[in-house]
N, C-alpha and C positions, 0 to 999 in steps of 0.2 A: 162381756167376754172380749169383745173386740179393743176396747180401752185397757186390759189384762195385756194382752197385747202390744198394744202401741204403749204401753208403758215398760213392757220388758225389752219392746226391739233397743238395741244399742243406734245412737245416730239420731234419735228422736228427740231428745230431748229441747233441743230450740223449736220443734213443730207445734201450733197448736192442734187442736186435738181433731178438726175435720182435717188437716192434710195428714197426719198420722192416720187416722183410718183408711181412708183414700189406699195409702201408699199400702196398708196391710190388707186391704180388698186387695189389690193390684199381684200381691204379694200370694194372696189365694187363690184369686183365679189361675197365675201361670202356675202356680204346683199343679191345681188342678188339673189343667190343660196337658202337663208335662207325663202324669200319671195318666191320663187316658189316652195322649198317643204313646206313651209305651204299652198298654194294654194294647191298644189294636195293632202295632207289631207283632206280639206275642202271638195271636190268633193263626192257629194253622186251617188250611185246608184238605181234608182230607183227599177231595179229587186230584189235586196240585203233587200230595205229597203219591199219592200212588201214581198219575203219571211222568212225576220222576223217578218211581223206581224202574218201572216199564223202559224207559228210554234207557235207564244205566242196565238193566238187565237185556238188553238190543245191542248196545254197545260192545255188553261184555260177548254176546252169542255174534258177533261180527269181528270180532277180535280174534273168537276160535276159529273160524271158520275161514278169516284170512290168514292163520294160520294153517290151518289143514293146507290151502289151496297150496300156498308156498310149499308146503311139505312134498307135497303130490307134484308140484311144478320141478322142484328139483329133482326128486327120483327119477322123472321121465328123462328130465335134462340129462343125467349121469347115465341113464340106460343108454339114448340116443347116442350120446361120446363114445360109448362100451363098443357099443355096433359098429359104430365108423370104423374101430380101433386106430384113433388117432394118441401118439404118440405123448407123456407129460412134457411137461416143461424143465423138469430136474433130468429128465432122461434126454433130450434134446439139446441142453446146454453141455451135458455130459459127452456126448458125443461130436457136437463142436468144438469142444480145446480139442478131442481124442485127433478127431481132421486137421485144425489147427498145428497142433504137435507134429504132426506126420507131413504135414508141408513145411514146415519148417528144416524139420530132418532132410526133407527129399531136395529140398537147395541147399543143404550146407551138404547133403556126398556129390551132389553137382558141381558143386564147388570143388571140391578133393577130385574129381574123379577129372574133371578140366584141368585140377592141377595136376596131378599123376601125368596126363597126356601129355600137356608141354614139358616135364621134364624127361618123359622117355623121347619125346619128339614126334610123338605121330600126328594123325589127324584128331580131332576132333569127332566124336559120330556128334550125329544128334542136334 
């Protein structure tokens, strides 16, 4: 069988017939070797595989749970703001130009209203 063999491998053909076997021994043990460590990777555990699922089902029940907290942590935050009744942000810019605007306004009739005086000639109030 072995000489079967080393007379079909290609490449042989200048070997005599102990290094051709040699080389086809050589040749069997690494398949062999190759097929039995892939079988022992193949090999599961079942304790291994069930306390992975444990940890991903811990995972996922801490996942919920930091979300609740969040959930619960904002409502209170939004109640707490409600109570103060502190003012938005859209509503207080709003009412900054509205300020803004009306100082503006109130130096330019200061303006007019200094001018009106020196052309009637009076004093100044103010």
């Amino acid at each position: 069988m072995v000489q079967g063999i080393a007379r079909a491998s290609p490449g042989m053909a200048g070997l005599n017939s102990g290094a051709g076997i040699a080389i086809v021994l050589f040749e069997i043990a690494v398949t062999s070797f190759a097929a039995e460590s892939f079988a022992m990777t193949q090999t599961t555990n079942r304790f291994f595989d069930e306390i992975g699922r444990l940890m991903n089902d811990a995972a996922g029940a801490a996942q919920g749970v930091k979300r609740e907290v969040d959930a619960v942590m904002r409502n209170q935050a939004e109640r707490i703001l409600r109570d103060l009744d502190l003012v938005k942000r859209e509503e207080f810019e709003a009412v900054k130009d509205m300020a803004r605007l009306a100082r503006e306004e109130n130096e330019a009739l200061k303006a007019r209203i200094a001018a009106l005086e020196a052309k009637l000639g009076g004093t100044p109030t103010g």
